[in-house]
C-alpha positions in Angstrom: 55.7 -6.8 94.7 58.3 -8.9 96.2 61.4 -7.0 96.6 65.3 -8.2 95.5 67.8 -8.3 97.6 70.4 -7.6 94.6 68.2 -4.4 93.9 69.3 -2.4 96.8 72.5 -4.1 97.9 76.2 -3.1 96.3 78.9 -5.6 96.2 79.7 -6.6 99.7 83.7 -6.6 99.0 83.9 -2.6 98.0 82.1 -1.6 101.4 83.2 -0.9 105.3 82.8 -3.6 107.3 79.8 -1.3 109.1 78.4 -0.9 105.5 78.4 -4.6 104.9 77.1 -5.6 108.1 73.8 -3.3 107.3 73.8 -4.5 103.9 73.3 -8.2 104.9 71.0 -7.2 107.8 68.7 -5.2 105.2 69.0 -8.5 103.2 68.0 -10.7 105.7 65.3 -8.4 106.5 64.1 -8.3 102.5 64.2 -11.9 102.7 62.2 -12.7 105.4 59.5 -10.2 104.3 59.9 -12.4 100.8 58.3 -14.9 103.0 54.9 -16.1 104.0 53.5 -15.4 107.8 53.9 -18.6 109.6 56.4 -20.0 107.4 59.6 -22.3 108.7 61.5 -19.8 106.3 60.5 -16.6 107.5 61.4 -17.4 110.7 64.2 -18.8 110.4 65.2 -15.2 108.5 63.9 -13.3 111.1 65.8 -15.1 114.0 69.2 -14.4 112.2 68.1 -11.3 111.8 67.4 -10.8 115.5 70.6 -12.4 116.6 72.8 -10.8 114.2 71.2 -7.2 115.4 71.4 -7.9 119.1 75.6 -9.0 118.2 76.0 -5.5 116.0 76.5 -3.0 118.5 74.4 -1.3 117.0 71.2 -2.0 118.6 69.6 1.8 120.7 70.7 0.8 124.7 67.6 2.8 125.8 70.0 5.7 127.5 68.9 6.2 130.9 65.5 4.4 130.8 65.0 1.9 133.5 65.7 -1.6 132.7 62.1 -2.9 133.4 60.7 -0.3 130.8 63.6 -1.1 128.4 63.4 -4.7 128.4 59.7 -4.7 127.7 60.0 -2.0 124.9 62.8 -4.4 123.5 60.2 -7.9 123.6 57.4 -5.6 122.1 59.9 -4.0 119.8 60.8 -8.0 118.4 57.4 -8.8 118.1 56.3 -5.7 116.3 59.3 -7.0 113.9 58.3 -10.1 113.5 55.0 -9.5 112.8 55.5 -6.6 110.3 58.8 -7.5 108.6 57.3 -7.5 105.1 56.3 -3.6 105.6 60.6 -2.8 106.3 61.4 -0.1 103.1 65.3 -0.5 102.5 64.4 2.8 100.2 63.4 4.6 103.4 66.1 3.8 106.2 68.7 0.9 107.0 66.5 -2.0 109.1 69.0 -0.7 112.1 67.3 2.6 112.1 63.7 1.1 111.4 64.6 -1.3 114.3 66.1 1.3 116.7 62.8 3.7 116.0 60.3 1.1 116.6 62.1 0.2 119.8 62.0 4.2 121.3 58.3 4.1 120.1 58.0 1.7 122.5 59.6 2.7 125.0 57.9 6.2 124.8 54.7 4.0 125.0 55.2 2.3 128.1 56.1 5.7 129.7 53.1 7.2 128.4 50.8 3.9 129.7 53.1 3.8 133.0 51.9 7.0 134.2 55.3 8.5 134.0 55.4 12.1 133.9 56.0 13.7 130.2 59.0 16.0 131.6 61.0 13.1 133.0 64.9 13.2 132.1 64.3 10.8 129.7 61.2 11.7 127.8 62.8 15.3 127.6 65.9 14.2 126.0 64.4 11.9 123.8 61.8 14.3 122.5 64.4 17.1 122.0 66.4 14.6 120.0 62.9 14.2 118.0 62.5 17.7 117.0 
């Protein structure tokens, strides 16, 4: 069941600029899932989507991770997007949110696969935020 964009979005005018701004990134994201894999549509959605959520602000900076690991958690974080848009629940969480917990997912990941210890700085203030 296709999902309508109108069905979880209030009128744009009556909201915060913040609120709109996650309104019409949920949209785009509602849309793109609307779409088939592969299509000209769904990508063009989904690259919107991307540039409009790197331009928010609002996008998780990775605290003190390094760079390397953060940068690759970010790629892998855009391709887990892309490739699973359609399964993004506006019911559940803003796609900010759904964004910004795929991308620490990923970042945890790496450190895991890396061979970094589990009681580094970062995977003890992360996993304390968690809990």
């Amino acid at each position: 069941m296709q999902m309508q964009p109108a069905q979880i979005i209030e009128p744009l005018s009556a909201l915060h600029p913040i609120n709109r701004m996650c309104n019409e990134l949920d949209q785009l994201a509602i849309e793109a899932g609307n779409h088939p894999r592969g299509s000209l549509e769904r990508q063009q959605k989904l690259t919107q989507l991307i540039q409009r959520v790197q331009r928010s602000g609002r996008l998780w900076m990775g605290g003190n991770a390094p760079g390397d690991y953060y940068e690759e958690a970010l790629q892998q974080t855009w391709l887990h997007i892309c490739q699973r848009i359609e399964t993004y629940d506006p019911q559940r969480a803003s796609v900010i949110t759904w964004i910004n917990f795929v991308l620490k997912h990923k970042l945890l990941d790496l450190y895991r696969e890396g061979g970094q210890p589990h009681d580094s700085s970062y995977c003890q203030i992360w996993c304390m935020k968690k809990n």
